[in-house]
C-alpha atoms as a printed R data frame, in Angstrom:
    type eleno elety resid chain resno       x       y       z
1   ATOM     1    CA   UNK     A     1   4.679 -31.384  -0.451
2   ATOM     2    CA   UNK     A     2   1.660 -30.777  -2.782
3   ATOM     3    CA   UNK     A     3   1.081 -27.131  -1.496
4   ATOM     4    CA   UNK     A     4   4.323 -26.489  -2.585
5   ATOM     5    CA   UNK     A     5   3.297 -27.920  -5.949
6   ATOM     6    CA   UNK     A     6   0.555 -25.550  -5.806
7   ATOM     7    CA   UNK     A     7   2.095 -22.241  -4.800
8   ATOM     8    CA   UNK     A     8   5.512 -22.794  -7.056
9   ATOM     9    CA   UNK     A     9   3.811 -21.173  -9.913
10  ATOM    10    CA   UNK     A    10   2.609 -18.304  -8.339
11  ATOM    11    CA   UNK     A    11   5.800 -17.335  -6.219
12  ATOM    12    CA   UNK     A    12   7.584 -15.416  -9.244
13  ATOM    13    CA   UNK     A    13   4.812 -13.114  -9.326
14  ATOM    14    CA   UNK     A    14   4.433 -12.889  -5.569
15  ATOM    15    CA   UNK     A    15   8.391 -11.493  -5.383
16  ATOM    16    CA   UNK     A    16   7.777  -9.151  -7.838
17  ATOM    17    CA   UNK     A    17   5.207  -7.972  -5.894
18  ATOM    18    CA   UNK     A    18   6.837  -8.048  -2.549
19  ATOM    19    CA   UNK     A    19   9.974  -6.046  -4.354
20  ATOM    20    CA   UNK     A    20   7.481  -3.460  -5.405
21  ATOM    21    CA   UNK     A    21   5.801  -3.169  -2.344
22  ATOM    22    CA   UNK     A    22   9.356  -2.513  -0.703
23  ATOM    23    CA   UNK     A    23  10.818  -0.941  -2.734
24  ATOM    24    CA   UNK     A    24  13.984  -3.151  -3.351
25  ATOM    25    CA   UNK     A    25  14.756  -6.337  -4.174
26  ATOM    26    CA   UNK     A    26  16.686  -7.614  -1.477
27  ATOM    27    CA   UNK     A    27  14.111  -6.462   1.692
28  ATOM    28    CA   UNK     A    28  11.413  -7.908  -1.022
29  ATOM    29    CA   UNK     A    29  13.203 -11.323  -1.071
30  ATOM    30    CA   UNK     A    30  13.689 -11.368   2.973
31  ATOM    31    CA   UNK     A    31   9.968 -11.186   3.117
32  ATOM    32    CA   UNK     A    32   9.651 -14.139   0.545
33  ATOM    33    CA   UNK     A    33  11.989 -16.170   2.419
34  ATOM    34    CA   UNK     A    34  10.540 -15.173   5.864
35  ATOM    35    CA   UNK     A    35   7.085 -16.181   4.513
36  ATOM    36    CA   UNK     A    36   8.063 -19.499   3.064
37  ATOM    37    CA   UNK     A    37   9.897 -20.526   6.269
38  ATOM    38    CA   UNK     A    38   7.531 -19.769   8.098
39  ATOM    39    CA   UNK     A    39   4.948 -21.755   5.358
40  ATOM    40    CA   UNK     A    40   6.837 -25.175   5.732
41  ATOM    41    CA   UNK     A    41   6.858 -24.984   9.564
42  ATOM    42    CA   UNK     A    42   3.225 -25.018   9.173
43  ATOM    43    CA   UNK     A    43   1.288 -25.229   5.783
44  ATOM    44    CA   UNK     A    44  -2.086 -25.084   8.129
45  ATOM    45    CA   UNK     A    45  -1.600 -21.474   8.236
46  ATOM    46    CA   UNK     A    46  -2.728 -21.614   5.028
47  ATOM    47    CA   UNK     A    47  -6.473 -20.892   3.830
48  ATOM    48    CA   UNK     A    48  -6.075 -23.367   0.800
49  ATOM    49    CA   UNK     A    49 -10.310 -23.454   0.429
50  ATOM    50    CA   UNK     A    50  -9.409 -19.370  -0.914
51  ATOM    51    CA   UNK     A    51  -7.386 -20.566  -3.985
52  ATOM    52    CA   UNK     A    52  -3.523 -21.452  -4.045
53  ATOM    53    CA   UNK     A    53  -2.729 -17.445  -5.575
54  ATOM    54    CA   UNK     A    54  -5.084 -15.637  -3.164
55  ATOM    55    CA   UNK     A    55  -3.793 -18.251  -0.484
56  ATOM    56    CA   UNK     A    56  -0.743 -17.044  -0.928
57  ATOM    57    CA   UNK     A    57  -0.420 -13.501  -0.877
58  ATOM    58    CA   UNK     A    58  -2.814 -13.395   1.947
59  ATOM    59    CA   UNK     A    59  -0.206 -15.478   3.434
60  ATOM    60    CA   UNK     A    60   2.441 -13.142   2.864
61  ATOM    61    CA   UNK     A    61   0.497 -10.434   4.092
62  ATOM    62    CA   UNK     A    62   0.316 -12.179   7.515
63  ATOM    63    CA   UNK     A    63   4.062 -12.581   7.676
64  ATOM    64    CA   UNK     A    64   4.113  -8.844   6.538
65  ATOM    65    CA   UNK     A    65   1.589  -7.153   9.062
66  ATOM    66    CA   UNK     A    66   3.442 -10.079  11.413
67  ATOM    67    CA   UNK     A    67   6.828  -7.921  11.617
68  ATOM    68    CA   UNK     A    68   5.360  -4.675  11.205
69  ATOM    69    CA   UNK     A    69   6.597  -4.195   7.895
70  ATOM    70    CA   UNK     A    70  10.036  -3.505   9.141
71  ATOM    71    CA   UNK     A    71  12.639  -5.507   6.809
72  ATOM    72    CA   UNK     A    72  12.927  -2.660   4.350
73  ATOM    73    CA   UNK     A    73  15.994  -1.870   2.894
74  ATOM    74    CA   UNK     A    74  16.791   1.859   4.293
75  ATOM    75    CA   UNK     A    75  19.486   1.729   1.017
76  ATOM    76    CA   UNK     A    76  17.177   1.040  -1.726
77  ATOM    77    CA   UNK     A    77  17.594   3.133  -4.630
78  ATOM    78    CA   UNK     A    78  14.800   5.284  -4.865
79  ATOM    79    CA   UNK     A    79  15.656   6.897  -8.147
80  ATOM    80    CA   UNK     A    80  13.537   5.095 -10.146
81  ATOM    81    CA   UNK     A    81  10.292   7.561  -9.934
82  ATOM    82    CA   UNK     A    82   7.831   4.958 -10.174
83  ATOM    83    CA   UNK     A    83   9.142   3.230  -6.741
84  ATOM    84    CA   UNK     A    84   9.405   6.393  -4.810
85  ATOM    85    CA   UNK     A    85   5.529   7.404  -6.196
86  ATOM    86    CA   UNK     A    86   5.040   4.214  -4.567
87  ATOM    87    CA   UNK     A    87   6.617   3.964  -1.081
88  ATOM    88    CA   UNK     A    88   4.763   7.769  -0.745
89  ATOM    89    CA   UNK     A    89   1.230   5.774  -0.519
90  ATOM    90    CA   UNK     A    90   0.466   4.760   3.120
91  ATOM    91    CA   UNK     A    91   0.961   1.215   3.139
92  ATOM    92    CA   UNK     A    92  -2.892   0.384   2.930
93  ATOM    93    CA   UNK     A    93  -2.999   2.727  -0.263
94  ATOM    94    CA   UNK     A    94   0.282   0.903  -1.805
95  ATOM    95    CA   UNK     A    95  -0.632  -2.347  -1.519
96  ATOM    96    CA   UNK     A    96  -4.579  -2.151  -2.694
97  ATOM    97    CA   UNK     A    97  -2.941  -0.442  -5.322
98  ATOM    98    CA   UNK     A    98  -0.609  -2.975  -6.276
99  ATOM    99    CA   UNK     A    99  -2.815  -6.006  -5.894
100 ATOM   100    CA   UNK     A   100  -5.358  -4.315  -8.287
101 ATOM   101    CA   UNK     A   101  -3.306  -2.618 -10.655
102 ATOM   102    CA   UNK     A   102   0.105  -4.495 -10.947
103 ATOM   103    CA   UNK     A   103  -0.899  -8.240  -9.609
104 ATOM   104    CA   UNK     A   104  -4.198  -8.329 -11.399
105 ATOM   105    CA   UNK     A   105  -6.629  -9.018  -8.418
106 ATOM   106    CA   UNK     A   106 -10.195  -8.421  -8.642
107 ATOM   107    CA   UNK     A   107 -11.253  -6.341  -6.316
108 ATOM   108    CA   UNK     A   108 -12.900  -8.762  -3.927
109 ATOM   109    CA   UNK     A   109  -9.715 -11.023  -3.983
110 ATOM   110    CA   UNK     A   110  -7.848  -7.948  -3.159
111 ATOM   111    CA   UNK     A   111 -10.108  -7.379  -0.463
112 ATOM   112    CA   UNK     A   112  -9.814 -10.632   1.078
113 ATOM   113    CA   UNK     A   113  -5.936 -10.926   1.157
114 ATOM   114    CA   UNK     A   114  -5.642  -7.451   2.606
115 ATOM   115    CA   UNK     A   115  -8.578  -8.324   4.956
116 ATOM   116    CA   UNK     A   116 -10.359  -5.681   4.779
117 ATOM   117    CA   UNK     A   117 -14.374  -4.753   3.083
118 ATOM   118    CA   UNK     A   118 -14.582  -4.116  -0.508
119 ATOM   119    CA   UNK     A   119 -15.737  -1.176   0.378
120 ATOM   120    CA   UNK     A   120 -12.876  -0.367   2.493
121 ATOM   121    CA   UNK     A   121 -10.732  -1.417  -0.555
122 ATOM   122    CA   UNK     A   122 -12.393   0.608  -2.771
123 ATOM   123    CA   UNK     A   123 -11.722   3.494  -0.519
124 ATOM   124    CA   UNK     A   124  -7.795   2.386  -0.419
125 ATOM   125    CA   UNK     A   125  -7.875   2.589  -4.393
126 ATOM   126    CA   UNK     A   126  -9.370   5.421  -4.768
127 ATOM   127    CA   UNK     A   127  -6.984   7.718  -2.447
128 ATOM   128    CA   UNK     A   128  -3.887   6.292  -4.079
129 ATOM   129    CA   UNK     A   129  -5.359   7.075  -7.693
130 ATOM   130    CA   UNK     A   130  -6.257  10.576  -6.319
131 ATOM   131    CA   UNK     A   131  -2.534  10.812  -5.340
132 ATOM   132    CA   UNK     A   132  -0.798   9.477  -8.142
133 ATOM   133    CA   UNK     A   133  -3.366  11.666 -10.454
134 ATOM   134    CA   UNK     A   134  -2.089  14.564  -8.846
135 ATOM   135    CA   UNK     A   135   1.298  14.175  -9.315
136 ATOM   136    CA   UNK     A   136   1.313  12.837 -12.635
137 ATOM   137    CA   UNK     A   137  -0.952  15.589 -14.534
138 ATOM   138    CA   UNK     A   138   0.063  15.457 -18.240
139 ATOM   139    CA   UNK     A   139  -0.820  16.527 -21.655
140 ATOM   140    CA   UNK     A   140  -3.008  13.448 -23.349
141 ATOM   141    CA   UNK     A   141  -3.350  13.293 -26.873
142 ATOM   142    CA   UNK     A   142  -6.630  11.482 -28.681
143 ATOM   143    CA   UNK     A   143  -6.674   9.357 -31.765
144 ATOM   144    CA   UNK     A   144  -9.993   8.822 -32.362
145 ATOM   145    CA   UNK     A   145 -12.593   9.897 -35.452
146 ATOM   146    CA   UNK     A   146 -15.718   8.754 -33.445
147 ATOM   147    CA   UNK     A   147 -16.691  12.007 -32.481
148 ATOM   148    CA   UNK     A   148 -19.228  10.654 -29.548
149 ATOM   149    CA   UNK     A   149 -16.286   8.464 -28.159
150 ATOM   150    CA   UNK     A   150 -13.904  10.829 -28.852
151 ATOM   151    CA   UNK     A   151 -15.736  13.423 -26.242
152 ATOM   152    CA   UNK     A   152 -16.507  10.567 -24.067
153 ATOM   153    CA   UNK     A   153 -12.300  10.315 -23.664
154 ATOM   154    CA   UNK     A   154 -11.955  13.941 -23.220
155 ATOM   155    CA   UNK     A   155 -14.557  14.318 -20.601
156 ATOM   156    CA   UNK     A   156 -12.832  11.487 -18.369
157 ATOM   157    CA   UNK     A   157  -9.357  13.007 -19.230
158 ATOM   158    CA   UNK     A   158 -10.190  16.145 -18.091
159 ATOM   159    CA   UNK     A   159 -12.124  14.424 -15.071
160 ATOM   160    CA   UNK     A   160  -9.212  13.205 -13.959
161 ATOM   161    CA   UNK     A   161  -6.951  16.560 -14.156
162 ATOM   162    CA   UNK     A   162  -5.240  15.789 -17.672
163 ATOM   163    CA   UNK     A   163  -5.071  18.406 -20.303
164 ATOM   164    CA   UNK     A   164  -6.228  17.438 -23.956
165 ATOM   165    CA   UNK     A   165  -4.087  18.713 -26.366
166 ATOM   166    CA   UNK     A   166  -5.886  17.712 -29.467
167 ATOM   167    CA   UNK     A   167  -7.970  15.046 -31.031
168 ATOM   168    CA   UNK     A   168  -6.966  13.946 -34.124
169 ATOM   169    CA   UNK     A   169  -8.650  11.345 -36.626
170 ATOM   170    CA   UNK     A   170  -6.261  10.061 -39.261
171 ATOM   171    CA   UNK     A   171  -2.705   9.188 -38.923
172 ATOM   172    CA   UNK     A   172  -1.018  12.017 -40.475
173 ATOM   173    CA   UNK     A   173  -3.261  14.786 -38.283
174 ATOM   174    CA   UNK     A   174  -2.239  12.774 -35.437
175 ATOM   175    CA   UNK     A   175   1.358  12.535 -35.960
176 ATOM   176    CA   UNK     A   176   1.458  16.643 -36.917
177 ATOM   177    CA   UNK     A   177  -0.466  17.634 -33.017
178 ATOM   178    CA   UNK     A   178   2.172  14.975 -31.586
179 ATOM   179    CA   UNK     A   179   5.071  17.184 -33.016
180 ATOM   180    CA   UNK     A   180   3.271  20.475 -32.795
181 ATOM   181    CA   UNK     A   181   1.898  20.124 -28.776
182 ATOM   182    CA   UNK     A   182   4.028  16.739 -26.848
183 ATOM   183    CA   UNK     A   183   1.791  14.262 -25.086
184 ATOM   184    CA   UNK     A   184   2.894  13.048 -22.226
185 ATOM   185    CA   UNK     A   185  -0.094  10.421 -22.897
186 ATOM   186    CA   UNK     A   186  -1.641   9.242 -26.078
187 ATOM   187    CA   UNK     A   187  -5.010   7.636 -26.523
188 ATOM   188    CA   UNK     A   188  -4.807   5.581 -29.460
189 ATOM   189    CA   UNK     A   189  -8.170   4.044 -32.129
190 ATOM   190    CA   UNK     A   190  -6.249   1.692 -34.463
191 ATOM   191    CA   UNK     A   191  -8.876   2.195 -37.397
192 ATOM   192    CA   UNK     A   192  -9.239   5.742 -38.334
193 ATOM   193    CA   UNK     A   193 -11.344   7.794 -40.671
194 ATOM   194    CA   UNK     A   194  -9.211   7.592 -43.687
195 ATOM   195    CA   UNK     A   195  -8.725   4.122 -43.731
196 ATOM   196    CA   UNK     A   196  -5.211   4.968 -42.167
197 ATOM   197    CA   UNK     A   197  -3.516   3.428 -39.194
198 ATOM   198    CA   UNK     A   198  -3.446   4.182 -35.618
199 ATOM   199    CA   UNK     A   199  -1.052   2.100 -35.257
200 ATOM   200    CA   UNK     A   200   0.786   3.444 -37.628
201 ATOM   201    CA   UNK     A   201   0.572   7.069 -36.041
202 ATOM   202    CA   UNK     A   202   1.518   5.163 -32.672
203 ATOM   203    CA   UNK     A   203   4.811   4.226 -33.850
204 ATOM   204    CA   UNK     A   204   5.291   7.533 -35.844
205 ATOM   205    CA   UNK     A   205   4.684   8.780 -32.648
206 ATOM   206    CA   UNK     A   206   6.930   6.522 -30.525
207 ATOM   207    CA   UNK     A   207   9.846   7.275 -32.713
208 ATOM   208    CA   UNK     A   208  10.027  10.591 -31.338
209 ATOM   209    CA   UNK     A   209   8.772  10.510 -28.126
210 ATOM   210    CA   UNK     A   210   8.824   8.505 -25.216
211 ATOM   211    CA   UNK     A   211   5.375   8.078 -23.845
212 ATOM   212    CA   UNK     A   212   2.945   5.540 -22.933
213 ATOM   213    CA   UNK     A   213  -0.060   4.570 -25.776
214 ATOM   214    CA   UNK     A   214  -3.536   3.270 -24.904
215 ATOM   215    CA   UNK     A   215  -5.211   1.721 -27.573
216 ATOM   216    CA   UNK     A   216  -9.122   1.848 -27.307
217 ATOM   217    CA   UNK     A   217 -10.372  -0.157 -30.199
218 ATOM   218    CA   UNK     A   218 -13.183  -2.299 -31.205
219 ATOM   219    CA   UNK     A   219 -10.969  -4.505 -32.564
220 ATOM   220    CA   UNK     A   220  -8.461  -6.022 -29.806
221 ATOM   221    CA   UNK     A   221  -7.559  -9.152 -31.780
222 ATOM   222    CA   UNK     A   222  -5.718  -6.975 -34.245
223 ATOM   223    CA   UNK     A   223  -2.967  -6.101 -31.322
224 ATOM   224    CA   UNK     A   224  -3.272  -9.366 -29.789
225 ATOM   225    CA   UNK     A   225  -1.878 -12.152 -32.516
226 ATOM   226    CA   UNK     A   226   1.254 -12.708 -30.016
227 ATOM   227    CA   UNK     A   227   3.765 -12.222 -33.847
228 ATOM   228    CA   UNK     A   228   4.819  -8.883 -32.193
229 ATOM   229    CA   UNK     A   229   5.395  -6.978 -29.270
230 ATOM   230    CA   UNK     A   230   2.099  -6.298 -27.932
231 ATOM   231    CA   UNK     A   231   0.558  -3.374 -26.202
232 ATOM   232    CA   UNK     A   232   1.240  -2.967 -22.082
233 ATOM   233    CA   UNK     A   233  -2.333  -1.356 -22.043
234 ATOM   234    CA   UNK     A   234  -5.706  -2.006 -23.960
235 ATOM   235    CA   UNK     A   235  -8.778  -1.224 -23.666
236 ATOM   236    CA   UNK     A   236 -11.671  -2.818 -25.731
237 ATOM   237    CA   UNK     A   237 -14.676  -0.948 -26.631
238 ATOM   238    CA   UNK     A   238 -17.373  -0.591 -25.413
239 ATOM   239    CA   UNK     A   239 -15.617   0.526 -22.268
240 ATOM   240    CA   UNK     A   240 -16.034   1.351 -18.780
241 ATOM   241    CA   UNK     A   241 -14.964   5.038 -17.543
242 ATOM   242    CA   UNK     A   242 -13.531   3.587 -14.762
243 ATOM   243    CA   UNK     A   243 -11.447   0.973 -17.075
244 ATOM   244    CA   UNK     A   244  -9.967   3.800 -18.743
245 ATOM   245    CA   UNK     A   245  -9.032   5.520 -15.473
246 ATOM   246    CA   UNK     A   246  -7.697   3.054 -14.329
247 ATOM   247    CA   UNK     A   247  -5.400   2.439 -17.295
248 ATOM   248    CA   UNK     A   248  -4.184   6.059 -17.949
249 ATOM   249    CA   UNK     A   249  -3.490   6.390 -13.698
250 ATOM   250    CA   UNK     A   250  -1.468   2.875 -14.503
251 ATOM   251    CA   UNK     A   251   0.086   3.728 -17.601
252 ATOM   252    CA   UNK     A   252   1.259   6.699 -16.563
253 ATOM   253    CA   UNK     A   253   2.522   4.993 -12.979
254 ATOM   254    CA   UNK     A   254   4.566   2.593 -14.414
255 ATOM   255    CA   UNK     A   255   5.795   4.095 -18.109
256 ATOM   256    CA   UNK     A   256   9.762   2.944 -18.239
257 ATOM   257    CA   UNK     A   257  10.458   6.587 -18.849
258 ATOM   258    CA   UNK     A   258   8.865   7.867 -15.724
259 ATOM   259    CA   UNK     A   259   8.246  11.565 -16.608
260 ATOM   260    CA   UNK     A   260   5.540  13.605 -17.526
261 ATOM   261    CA   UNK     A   261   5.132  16.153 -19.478
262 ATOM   262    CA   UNK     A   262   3.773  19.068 -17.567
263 ATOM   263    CA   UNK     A   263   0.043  20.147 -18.798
């Protein structure tokens, strides 16, 4: 069937989505199945004119508001800290959440698979970042020797809650407030005012701690050459304040070690 063509791509990222949205994998793979069942008995359910990834999700979401949400696994290991942050959020919250920060949506795709205004989405968003910032208050380290910038990222760090412990502007200064005050966050230049690295310090850094690094840097093609593991968040400047919002709230949602350190 060509809409199957169309949708196969897109269905590994749709059951990672419907596993974090449930917060297992096995109620997050009923819903998959339920939805595609219920997909071949009649692909004219289907809003194709929307796109074949926005199709589908809003798809699922029919199935999912369908049933009332109610195949969830009542077993699912909660444990992991990042899936119980998640099943807190009221289901509106979670899933706004997810489709912007985890599936990649633009806000206005979002909006239209969730059916609701942009400005009803943007509400959603914001009350689940207001929740997650609260809970995940943290120490944030800077690494960055433009002074203007480097104020810019303190104001919005301490906008959001998050303590600053320091703002350092070579490597070696950066790698000293790491050991002398632990991040639970680190803001990361990669060119700094000695010539030194910031990627350097980053891995200095990582050696001894576990925490999650955004690199803010003029220069994203350095990170991005695809002949090493490459960063999970980056942020190109200029930037928005609301990109780097929404990057530390993420980063610090969905960081494998899933503690903070307490500001």
């Amino acid at each position: 069937m060509e809409f199957a063509k169309q949708f196969a791509p897109h269905l590994p990222l749709l059951r990672r989505y419907a596993r974090a949205l449930t917060g297992s994998q096995q109620s997050g793979d009923a819903y998959i199945r339920a939805s595609l069942e219920a997909l071949v008995a009649d692909p004219s359910q289907v809003t194709m004119d929307l796109g074949a990834r926005v199709a589908l999700y809003k798809f699922f979401h029919t199935i999912w508001n369908s049933t009332g949400a109610t195949i969830i696994d009542m077993s699912a290991d909660l444990s992991d800290s990042a899936t119980a942050r998640l099943q807190s959020l009221a289901p509106l919250q979670r899933q706004a959440f997810l489709l912007t920060s985890l599936e990649g949506f633009k806000r206005s795709e979002a909006a239209t698979i969730l059916g609701q205004t942009e400005k009803e989405l943007d509400k959603l968003i914001d009350l689940a970042q207001r929740e997650i910032e609260d809970e995940l208050r943290t120490k944030v380290l800077i690494i960055e020797d433009e002074a203007i910038i480097a104020a810019d990222l303190e104001h919005i760090v301490k906008e959001m809650g998050h303590d600053v412990t320091g703002n350092a502007v070579t490597r070696d200064e950066a790698v000293k407030m790491a050991h002398a005050n632990p991040p639970g966050l680190v803001l990361c230049d990669i060119q700094l005012a000695d010539d030194s690295s910031g990627i350097d310090a980053a891995h200095e850094i990582l050696s001894a701690f576990d925490v999650p690094i955004i690199f803010i840097t003029a220069f994203p093609e350095r990170l991005l050459t695809g002949e090493r593991p490459e960063p999970t968040f980056l942020i190109s400047k200029p930037f928005q304040d609301n990109t780097v919002k929404a990057a530390i709230a993420q980063a610090l949602f969905f960081h494998p070690s899933k503690e903070s350190v307490a500001a």
